[in-house]
ROVEXFI-604927 format. One record per residue: residue in one letter; x, y, z of N, C-alpha, C in turn. Coordinates in steps of 0.05 Angstrom, whole numbers, padded with zeros to 5 digits, always signed. Layout:
<recs>
AXYZXYZXYZ ...
</recs>
This chain:
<recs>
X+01316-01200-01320+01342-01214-01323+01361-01204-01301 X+01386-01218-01295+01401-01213-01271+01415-01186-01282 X+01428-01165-01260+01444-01143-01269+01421-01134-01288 X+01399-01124-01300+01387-01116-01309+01379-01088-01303 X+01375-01062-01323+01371-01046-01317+01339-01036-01318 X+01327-01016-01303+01298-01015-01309+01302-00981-01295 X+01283-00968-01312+01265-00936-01306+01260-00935-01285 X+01262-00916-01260+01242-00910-01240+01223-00894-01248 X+01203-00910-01266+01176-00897-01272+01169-00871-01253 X+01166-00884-01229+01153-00867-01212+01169-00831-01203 X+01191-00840-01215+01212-00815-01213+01210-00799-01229 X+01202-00819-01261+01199-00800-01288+01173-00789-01286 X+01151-00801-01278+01130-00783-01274+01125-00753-01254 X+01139-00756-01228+01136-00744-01214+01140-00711-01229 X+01157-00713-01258+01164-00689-01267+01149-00670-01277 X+01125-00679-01285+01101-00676-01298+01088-00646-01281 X+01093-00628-01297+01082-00601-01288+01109-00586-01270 X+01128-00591-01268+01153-00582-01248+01159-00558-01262 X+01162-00530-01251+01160-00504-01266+01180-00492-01240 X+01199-00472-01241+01207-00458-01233+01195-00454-01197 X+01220-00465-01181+01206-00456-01152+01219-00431-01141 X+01201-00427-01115+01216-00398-01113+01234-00413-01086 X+01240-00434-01083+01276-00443-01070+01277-00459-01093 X+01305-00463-01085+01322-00484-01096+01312-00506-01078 X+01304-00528-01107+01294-00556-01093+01311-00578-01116 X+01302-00602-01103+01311-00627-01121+01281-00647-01126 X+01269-00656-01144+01248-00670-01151+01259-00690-01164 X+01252-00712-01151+01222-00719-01126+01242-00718-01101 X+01221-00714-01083+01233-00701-01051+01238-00733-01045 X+01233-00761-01055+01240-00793-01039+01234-00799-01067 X+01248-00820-01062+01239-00852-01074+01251-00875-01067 X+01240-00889-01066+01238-00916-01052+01235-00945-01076 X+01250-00967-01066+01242-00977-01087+01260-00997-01072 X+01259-01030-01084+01262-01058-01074+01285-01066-01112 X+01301-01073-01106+01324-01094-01113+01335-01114-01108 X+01346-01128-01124+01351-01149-01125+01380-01149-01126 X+01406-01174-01114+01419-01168-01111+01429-01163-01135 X+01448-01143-01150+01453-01143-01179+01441-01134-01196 X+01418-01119-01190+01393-01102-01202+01410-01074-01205 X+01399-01063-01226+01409-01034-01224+01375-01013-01232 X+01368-00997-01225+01349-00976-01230+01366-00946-01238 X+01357-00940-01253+01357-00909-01260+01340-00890-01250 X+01341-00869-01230+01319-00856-01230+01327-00822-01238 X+01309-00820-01252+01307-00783-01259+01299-00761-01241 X+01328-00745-01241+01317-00724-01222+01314-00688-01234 X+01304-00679-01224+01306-00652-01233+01320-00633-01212 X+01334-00616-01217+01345-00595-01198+01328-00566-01207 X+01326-00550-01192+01321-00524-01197+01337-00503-01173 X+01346-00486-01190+01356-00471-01171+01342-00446-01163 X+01341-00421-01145+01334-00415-01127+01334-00385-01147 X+01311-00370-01165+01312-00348-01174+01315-00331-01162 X+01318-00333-01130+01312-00304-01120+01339-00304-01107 X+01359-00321-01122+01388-00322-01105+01397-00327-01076 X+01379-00341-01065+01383-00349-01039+01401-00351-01028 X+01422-00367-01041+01449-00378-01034+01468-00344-01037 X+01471-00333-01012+01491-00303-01016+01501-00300-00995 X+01533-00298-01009+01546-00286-00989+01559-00257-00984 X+01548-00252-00964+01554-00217-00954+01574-00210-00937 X+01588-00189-00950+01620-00188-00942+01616-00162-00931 X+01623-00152-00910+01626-00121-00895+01650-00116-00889 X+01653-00089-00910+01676-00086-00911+01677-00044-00901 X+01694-00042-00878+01693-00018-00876+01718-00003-00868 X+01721+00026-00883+01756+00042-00874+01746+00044-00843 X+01774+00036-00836+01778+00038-00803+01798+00057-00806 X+01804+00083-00820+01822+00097-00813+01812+00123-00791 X+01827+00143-00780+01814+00156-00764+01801+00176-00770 X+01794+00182-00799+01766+00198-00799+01739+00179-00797 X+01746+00161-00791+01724+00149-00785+01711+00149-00751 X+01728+00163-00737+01722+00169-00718+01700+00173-00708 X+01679+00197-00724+01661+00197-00710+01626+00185-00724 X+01641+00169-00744+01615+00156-00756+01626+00122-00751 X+01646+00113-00738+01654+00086-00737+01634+00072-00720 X+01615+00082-00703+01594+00067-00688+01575+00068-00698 X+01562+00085-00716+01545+00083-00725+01538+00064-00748 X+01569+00065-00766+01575+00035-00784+01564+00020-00762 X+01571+00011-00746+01571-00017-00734+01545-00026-00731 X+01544+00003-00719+01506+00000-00712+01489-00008-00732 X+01490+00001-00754+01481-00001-00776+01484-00032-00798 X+01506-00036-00793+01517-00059-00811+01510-00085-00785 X+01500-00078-00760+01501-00107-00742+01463-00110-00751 X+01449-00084-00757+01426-00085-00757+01416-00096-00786 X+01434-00091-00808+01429-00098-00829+01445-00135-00830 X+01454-00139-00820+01470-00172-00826+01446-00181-00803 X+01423-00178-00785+01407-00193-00775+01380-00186-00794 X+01376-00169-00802+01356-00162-00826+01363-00192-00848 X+01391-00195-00864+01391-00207-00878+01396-00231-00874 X+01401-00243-00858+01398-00274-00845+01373-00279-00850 X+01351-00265-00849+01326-00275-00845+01314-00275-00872 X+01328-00256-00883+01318-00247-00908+01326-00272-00936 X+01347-00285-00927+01363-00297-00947+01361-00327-00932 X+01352-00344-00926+01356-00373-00914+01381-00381-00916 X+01389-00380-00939+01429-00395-00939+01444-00372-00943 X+01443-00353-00932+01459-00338-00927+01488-00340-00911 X+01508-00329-00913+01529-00325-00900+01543-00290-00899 X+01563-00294-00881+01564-00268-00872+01599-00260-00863 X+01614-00247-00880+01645-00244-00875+01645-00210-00867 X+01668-00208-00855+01681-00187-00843+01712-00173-00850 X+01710-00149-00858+01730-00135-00864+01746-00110-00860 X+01772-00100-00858+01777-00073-00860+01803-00071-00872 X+01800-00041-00875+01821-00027-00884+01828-00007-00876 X+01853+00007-00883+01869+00032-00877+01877+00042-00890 X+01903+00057-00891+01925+00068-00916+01926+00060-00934 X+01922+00068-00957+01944+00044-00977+01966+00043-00977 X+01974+00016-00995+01993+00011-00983+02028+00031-00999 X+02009+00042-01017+02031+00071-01030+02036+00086-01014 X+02022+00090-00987+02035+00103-00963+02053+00091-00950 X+02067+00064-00962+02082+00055-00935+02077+00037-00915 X+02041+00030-00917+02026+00017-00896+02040-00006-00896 X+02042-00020-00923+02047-00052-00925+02022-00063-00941 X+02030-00079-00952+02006-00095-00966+01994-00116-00943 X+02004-00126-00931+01986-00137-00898+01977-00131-00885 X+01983-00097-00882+01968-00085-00866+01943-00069-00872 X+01944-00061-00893+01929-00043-00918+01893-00055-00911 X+01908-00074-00907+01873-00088-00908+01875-00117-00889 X+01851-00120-00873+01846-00143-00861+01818-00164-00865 X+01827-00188-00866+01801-00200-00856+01795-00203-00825 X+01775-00198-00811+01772-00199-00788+01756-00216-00787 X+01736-00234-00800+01722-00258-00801+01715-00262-00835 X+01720-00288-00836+01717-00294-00861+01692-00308-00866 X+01683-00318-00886+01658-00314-00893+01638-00339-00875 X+01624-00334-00862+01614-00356-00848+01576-00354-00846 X+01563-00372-00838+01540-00377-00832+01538-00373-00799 X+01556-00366-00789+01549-00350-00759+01545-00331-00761 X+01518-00323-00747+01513-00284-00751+01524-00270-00723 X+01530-00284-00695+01550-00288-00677+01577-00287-00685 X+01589-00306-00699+01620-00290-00709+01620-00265-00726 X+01600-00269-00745+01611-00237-00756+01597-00207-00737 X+01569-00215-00722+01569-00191-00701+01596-00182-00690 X+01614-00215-00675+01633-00195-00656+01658-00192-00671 X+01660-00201-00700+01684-00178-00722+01682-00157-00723 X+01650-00151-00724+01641-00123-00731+01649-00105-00706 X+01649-00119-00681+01659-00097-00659+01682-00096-00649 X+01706-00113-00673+01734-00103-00676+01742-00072-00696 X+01710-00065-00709+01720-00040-00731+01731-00024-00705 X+01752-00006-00721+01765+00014-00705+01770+00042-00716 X+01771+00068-00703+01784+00085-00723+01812+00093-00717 X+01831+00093-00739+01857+00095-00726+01878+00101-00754 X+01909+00116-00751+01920+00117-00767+01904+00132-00800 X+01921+00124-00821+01909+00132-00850+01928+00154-00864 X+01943+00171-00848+01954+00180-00868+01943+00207-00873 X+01944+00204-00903+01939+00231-00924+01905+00223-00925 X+01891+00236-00943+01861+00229-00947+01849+00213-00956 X+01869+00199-00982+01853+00178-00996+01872+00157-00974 X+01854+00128-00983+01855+00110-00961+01858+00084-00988 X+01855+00062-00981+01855+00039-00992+01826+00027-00996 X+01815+00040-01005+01787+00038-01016+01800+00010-01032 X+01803+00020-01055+01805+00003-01087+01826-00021-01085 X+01848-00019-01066+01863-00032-01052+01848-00063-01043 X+01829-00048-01026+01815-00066-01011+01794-00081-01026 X+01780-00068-01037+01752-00086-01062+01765-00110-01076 X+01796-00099-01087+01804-00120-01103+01809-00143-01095 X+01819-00137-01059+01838-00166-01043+01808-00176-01036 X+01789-00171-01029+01763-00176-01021+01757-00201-01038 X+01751-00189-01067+01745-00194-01087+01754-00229-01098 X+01785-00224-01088+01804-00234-01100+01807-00262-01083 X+01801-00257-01062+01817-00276-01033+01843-00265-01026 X+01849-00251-01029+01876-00233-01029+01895-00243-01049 X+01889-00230-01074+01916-00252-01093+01928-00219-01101 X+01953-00229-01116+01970-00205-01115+01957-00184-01140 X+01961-00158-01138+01943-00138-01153+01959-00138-01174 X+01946-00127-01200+01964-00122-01228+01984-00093-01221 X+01989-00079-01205+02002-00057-01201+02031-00067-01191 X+02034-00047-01176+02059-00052-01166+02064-00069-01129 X+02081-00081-01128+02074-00103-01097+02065-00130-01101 X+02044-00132-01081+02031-00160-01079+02004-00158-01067 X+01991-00187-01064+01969-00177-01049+01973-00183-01014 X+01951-00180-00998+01953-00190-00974+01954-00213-00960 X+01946-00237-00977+01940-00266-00975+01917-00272-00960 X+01901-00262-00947+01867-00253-00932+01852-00265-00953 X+01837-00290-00943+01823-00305-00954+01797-00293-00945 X+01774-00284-00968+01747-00261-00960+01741-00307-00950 X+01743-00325-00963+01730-00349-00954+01702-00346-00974 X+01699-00335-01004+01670-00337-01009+01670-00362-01014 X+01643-00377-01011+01634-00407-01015+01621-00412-01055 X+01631-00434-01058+01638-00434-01090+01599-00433-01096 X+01596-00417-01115+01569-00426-01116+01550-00399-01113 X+01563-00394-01096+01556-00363-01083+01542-00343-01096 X+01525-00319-01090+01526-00294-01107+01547-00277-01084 X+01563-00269-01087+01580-00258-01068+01569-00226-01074 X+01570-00217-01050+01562-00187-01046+01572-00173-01023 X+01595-00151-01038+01611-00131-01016+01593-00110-01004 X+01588-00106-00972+01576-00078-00968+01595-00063-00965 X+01598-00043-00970+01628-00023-00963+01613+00001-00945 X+01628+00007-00923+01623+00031-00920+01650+00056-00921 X+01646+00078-00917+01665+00084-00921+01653+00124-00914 X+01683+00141-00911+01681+00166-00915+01689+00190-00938 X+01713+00170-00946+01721+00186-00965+01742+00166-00989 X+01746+00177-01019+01760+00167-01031+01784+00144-01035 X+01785+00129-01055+01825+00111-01049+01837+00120-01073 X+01861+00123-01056+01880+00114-01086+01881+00090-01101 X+01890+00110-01125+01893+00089-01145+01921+00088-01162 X+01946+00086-01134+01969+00081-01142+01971+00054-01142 X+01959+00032-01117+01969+00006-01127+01948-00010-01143 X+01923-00005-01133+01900-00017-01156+01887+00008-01169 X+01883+00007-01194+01865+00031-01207+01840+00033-01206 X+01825+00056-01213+01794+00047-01206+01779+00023-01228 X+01796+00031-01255+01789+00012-01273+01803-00015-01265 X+01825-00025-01255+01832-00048-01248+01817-00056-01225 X+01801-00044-01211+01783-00055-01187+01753-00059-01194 X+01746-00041-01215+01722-00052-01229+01717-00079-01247 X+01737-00082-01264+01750-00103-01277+01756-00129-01259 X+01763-00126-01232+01764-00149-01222+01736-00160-01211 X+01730-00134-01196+01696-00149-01189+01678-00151-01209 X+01679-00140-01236+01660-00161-01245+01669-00180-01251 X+01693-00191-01261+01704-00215-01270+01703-00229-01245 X+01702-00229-01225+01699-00239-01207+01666-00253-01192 X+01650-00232-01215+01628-00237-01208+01606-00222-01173 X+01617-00198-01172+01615-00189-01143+01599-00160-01146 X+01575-00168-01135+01559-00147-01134+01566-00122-01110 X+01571-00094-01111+01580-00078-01085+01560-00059-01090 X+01547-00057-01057+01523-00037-01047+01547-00024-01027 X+01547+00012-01038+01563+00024-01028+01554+00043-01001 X+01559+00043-00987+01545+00064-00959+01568+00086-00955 X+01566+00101-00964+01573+00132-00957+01557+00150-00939 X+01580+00159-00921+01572+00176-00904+01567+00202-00899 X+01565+00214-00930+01562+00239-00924+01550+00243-00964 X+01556+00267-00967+01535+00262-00994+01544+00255-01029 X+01525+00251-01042+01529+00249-01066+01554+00268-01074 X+01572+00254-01094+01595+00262-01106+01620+00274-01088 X+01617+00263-01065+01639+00265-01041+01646+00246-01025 X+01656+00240-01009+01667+00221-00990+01680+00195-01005 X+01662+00168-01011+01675+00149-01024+01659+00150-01052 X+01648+00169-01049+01639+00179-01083+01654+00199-01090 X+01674+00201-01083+01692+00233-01094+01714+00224-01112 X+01719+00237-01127+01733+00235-01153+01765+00244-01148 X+01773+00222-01156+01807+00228-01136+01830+00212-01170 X+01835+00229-01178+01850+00215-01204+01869+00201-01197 X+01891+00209-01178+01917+00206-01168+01936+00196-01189 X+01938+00216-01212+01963+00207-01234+01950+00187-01254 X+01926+00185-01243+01917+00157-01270+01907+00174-01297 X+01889+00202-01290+01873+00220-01312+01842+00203-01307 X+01834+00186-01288+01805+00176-01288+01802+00190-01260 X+01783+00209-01279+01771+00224-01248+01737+00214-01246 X+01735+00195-01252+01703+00188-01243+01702+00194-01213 X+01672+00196-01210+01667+00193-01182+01665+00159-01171 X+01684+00157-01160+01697+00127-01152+01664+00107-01145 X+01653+00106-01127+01636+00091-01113+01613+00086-01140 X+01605+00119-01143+01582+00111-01163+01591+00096-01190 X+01614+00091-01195+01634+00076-01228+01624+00048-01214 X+01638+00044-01194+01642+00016-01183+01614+00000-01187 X+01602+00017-01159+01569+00010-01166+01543+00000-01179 X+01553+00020-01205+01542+00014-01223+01548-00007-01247 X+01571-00010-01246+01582-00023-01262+01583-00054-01252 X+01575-00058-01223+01576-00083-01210+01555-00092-01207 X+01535-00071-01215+01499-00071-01215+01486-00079-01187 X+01503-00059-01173+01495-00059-01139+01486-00039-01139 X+01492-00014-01111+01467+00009-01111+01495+00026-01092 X+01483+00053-01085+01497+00070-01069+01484+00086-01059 X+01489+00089-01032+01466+00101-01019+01480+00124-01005 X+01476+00143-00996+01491+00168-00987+01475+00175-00958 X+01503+00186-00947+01483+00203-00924+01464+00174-00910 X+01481+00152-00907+01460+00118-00893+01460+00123-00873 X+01468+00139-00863+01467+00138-00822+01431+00146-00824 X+01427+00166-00843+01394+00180-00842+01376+00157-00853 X+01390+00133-00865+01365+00108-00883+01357+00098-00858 X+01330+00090-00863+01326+00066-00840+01331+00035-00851 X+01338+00027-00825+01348+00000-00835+01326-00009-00853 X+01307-00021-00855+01284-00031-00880+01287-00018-00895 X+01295+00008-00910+01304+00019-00932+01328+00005-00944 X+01347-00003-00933+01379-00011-00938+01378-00032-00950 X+01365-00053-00927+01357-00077-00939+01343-00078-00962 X+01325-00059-00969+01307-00070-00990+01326-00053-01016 X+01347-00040-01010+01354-00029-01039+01387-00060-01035 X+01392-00074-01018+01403-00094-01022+01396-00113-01035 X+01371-00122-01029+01357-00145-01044+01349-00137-01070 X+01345-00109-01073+01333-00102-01106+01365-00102-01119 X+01386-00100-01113+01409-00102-01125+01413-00131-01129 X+01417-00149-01116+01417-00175-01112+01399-00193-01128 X+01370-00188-01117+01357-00195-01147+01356-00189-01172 X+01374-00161-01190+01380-00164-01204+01399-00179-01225 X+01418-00183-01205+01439-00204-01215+01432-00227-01231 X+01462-00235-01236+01448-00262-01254+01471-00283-01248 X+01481-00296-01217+01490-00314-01212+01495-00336-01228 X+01510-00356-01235+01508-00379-01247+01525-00406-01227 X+01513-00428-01233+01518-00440-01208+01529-00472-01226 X+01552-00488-01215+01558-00512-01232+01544-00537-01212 X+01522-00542-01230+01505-00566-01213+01516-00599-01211 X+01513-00615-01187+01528-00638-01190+01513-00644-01161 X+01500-00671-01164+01501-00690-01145+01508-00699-01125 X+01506-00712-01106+01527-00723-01086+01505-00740-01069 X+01517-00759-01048+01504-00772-01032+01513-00758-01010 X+01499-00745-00994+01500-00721-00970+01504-00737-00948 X+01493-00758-00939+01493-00771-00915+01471-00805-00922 X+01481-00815-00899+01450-00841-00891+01477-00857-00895 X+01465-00890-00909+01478-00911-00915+01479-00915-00939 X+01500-00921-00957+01499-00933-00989+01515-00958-00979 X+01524-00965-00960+01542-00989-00957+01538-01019-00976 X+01515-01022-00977+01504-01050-01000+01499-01034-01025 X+01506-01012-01032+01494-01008-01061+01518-00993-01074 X+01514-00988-01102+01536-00971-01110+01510-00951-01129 X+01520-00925-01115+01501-00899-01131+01522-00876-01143 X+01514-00881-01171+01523-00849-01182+01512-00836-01193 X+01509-00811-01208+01500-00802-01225+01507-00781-01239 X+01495-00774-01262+01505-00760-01284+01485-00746-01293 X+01488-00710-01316+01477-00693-01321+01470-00718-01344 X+01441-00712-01352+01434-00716-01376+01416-00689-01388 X+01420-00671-01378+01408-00641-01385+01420-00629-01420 X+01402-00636-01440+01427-00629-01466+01431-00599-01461 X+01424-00580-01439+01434-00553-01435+01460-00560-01427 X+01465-00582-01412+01490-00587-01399+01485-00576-01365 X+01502-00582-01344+01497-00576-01315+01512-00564-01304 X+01535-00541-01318+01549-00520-01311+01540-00483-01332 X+01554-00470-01309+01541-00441-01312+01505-00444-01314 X+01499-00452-01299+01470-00446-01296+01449-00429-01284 X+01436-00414-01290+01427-00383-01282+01406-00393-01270 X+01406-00378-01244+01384-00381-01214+01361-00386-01233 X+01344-00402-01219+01319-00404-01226+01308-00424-01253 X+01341-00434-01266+01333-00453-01286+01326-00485-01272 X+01328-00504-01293+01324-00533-01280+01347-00548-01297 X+01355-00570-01287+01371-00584-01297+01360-00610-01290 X+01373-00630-01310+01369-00666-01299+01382-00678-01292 X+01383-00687-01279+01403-00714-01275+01395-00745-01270 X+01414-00764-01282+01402-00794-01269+01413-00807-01246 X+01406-00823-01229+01425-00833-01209+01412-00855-01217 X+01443-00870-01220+01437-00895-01224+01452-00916-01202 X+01427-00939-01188+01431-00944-01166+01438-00978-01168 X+01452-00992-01159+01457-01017-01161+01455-01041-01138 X+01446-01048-01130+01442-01070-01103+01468-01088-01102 X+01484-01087-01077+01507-01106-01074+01507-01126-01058 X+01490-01111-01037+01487-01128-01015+01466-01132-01005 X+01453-01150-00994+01420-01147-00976+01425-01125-00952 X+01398-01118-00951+01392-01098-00932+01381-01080-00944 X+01374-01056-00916+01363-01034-00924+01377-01010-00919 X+01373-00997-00937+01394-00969-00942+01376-00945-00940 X+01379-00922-00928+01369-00898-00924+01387-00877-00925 X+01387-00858-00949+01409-00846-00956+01397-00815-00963 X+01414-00803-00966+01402-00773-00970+01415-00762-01001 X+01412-00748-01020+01421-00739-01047+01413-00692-01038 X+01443-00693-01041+01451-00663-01040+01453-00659-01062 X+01464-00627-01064+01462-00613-01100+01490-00599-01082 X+01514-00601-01092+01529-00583-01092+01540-00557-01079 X+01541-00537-01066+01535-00518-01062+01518-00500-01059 X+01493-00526-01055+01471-00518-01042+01455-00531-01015 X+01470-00526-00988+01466-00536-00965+01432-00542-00957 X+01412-00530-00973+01390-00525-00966+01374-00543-00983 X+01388-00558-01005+01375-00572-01017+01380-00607-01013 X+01360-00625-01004+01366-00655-00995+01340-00665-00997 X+01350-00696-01017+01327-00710-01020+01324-00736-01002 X+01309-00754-00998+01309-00776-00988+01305-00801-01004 X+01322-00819-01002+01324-00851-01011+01325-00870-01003 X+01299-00898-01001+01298-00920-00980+01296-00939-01006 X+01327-00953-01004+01332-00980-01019+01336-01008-01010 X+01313-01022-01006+01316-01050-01003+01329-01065-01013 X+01350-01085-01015+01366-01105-01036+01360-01132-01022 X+01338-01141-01035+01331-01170-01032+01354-01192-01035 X+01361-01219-01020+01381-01232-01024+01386-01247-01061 X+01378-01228-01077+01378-01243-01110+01362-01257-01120 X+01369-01264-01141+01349-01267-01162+01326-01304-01153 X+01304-01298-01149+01293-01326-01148+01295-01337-01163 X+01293-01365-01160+01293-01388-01173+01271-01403-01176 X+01269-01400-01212+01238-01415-01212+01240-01443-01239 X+01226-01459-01222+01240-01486-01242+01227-01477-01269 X+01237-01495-01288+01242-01493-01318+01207-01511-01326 X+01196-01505-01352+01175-01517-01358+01185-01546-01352 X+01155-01556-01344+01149-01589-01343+01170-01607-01377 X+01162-01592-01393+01162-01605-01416+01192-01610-01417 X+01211-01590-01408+01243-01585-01409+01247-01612-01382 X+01229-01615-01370+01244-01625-01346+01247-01663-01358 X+01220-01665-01374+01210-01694-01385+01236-01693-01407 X+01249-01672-01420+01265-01683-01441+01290-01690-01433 X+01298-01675-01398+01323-01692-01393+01330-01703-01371 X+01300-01717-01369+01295-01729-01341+01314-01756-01349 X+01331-01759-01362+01343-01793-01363+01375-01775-01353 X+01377-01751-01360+01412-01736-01343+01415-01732-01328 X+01443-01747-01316+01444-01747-01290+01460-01716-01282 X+01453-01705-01261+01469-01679-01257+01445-01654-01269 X+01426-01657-01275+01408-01637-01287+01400-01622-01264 X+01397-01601-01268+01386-01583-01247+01373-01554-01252 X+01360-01540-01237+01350-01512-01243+01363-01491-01250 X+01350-01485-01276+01367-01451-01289+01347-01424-01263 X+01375-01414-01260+01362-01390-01241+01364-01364-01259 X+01341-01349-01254+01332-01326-01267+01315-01309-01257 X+01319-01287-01255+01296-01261-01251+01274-01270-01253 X+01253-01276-01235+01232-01269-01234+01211-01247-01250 X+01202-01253-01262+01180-01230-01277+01170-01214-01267 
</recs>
């Protein structure tokens, strides 16, 4: 019948055995299929997302104050060797840039306290040459803006629950993300304008896993326990760390890079990301057709944990003749694209009416052919 709706069989079968991949894909990788003008098809798709968290973004964030003097190249060295390790390691990866100084209870300023020096990008070229703006300089007294800085990181720079504001430094994470801070660092922050508990509290609510690099040993430097008037004298890095279910490594100038990385990814794959799945037409032509689609998943197609599947229908309509070649994206997932080749025949044929109908009003004048869908 005209405007009629029909199954893309061939779409509903394709599902048959579809189990957990190790990327993020969309099934079936094409479909193809011929319409009529005014035809509509449904076809079923499956999404799966990517268990091993593919989609991550890595934020390097390090004190540029001047005890960093004489380990500030070796950061670099280290963090330029590990952000080309993980490009390769991660396919949709991205890569932001950061620092900090005083806090800003010294007087620094809340603008200055902390910088973005590249925000979060898929160039491993822009964030290399952020990384060779780190500096060592200024700082003050000993503690620094450690906790200061995790939160504006964390945050995009929004204003802290303490006293002030924040910096307005957009970290740029991409929605979708597993976001992951590397910090390096030498020694302790205060916790006059963010606390250590108000900086833990934000990154996990925030969802932000932090692998900590300390430069000198267990229960000292940015693992050292600095109360500053709060009465929480944890040892700062290892609270954070753990509590963000990242890792901390001490004394990293001595790790070799393939050590680093691999206690990155074992942090990372622990996580448990959740991602809000949705459709889109990525690119090609829909110009003759109208395509939408919708979750029919009864899990529903938001907060969804790496490595599940979800459904969806797109439902496709023929407007115009021609041929259409279109592509179907997932959201916040650059790495995932399907392919679609839709023919729209010029409408419905016309096929004359039984003999017997034609003999009963062969004496009316003005009689003529009912047009209908073809079988």
């Amino acid at each position: 019948m005209r405007g009629g709706t029909r199954l893309g069989l061939a779409a509903a079968l394709a599902f048959g055995g579809w189990g957990l991949a190790h990327a993020a894909a969309i099934a079936p990788a094409s479909y193809t299929d011929t319409l009529a003008v005014g035809e509509t098809v449904v076809v079923s798709k499956t999404v799966t997302t990517d268990p091993t968290l593919d989609f991550v973004d890595f934020y390097f964030l390090a004190d540029n104050t001047g005890s960093m003097g004489t380990v500030i190249g070796n950061v670099q060295s280290v963090a330029t060797s590990l952000l080309g390790s993980l490009s390769t390691t991660y396919s949709n990866a991205a890569f932001g840039v950061g620092r900090y100084f005083g806090d800003p209870s010294e007087g620094v300023g809340f603008d200055n306290a902390y910088d973005v020096l590249q925000p979060i990008t898929t160039s491993t070229t822009a964030a290399t040459t952020a990384m060779g703006n780190w500096i060592a300089f200024g700082g003050g007294d000993a503690a620094e803006a450690n906790l200061y800085a995790l939160h504006q990181a964390a945050t995009d720079g929004a204003d802290t629950a303490g006293p002030g504001t924040g910096s307005g430094e957009a970290t740029g994470w991409r929605a979708g993300a597993q976001k992951v801070i590397l910090w390096f660092g030498d020694i302790f922050g205060h916790q006059d304008t963010v606390t250590l508990a108000d900086a833990i509290a934000t990154l996990t609510g925030e969802g932000v896993i932090v692998v900590g690099f300390n430069s000198t040993a267990a229960g000292t430097g940015i693992d050292g326990s600095f109360a500053d008037g709060t009465g929480d004298g944890r040892n700062q890095a290892s609270a954070i760390t753990t509590a963000t279910g990242g890792a901390l490594v001490n004394d990293f100038v001595s790790v070799p890079t393939g050590d680093l990385v691999s206690t990155i990814v074992s942090a990372v794959g622990t996580a448990t990301a959740t991602f809000d799945l949705s459709l889109f037409v990525s690119g090609g032509d829909t110009s003759g057709l109208n395509v939408s689609f919708a979750c029919t998943d009864p899990a529903g197609c938001d907060d969804v944990t790496g490595g599940e599947s979800r459904t969806f229908s797109m439902t496709i309509t023929g407007l115009v003749p021609g041929t259409y070649d279109f592509t179907v994206g997932v959201t916040g997932f650059s790495s995932i694209s399907e392919d679609d080749h839709i023919t729209v025949t010029g409408g419905p044929t016309t096929v004359p009416e039984p003999a017997s109908l034609l003999l009963l009003g062969a004496g009316l004048a003005g009689l003529g052919f009912a047009r209908r869908r073809a079988a």
